[in-house]
C-alpha positions in Angstrom: 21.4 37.9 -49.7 17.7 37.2 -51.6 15.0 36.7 -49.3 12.8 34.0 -50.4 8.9 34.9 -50.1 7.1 31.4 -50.0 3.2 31.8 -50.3 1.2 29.2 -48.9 -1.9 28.5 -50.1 -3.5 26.6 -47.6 -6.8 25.2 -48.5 -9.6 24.5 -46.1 -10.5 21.3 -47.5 -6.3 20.5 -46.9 -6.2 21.9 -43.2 -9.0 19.6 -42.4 -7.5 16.4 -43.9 -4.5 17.4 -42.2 -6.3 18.0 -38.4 -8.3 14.0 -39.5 -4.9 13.0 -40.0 -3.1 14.4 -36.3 -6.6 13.4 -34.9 -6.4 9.9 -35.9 -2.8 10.1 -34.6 -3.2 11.2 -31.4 -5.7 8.2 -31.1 -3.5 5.6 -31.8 -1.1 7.2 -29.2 -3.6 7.3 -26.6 -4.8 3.6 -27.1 -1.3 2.3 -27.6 -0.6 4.1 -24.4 -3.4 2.7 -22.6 -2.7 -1.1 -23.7 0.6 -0.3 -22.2 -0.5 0.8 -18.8 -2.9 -2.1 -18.8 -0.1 -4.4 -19.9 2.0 -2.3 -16.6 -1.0 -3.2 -14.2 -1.1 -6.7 -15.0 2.4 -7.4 -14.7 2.9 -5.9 -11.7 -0.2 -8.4 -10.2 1.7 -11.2 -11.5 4.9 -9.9 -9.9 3.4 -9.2 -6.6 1.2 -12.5 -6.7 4.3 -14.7 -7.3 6.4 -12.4 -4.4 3.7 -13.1 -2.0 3.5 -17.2 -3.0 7.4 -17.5 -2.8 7.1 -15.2 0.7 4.4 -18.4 1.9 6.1 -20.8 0.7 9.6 -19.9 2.1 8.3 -18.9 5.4 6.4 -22.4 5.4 9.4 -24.5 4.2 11.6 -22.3 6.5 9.3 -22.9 10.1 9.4 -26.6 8.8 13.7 -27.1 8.2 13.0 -28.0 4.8 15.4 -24.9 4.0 17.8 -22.9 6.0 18.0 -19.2 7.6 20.5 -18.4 4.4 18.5 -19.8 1.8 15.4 -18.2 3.2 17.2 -15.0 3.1 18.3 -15.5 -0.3 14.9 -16.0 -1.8 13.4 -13.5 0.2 16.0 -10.9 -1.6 15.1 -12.1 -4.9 11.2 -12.0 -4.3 11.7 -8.4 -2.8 9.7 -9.6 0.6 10.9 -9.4 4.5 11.0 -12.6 6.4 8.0 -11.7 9.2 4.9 -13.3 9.1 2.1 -11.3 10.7 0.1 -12.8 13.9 -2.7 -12.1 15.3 -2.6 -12.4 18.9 -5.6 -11.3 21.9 -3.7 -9.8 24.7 -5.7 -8.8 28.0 -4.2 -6.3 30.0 -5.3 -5.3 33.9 -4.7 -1.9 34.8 -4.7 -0.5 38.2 -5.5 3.5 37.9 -5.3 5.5 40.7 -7.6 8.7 39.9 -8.0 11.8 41.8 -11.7 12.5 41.1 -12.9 16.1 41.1 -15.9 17.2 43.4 -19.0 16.3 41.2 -17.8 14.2 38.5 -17.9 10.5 37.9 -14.9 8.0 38.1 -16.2 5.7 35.6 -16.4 8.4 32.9 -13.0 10.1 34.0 -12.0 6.2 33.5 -14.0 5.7 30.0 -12.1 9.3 28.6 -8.8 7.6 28.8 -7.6 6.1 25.8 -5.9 2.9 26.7 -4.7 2.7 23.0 -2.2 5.2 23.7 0.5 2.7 24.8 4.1 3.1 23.6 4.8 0.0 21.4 7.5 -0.7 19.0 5.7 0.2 15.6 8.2 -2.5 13.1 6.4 -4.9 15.8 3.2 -4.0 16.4 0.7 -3.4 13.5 -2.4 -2.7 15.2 -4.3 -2.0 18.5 -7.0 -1.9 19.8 -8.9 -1.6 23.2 -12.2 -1.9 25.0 -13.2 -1.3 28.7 -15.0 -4.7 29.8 -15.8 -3.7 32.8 -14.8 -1.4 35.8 -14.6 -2.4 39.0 -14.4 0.6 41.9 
């Protein structure tokens, strides 16, 4: 078996056309590449605009009989979207604490360090809440 013995001469004027030539490439890559993502972004605003127009307009129609449960459903699988519509609602809730208050310290603040947020609430429900201490009355 021959061995072959190639001998490249390589010049430097060649290697540097040649790195222009993967440099201009690797541009064009990188451009078309970000037209693409762009292109990604902006279709998925359009897809998530027109989910959350058919989501109004269904739950609209849907309050006012113009179309049923099942249809409602059905367009609510197609536009990827769950049949809720969120409310806000102010709730005002009394407590009646009964504190055992240590020698030297002050009910209102004992009152003030509990955190009245820390209710147990079903979370598919319940989005947010939030409290505030109007006024206490010993």
């Amino acid at each position: 078996m021959e061995t072959q013995i190639i001998n490249i001469n390589a010049t430097e004027e060649f290697l540097r056309s040649q790195i222009a030539k993967l440099e201009d490439r690797n541009k064009q890559l990188e451009e078309s590449h970000a037209r693409v993502v762009q292109r990604d972004f902006s279709t998925a605003a359009a897809l998530t605009a027109m989910s959350t127009g058919l989501h109004e307009w269904t739950m609209d129609n849907l309050e006012n009989g113009n179309i049923t449960e099942e249809q409602a459903v059905e367009l609510s699988e197609i536009g990827a979207f769950d049949l809720t519509k969120e409310v806000e609602a102010e709730v005002t809730v009394t407590y009646y604490l009964t504190l055992e208050v240590p020698a030297g310290e002050d009910a209102e603040s004992l009152i003030n360090d509990i955190d009245f947020e820390a209710i147990t609430y079903d979370m598919s429900i319940v989005t947010n809440v939030s409290a505030s201490i109007d006024s206490i009355d010993l």
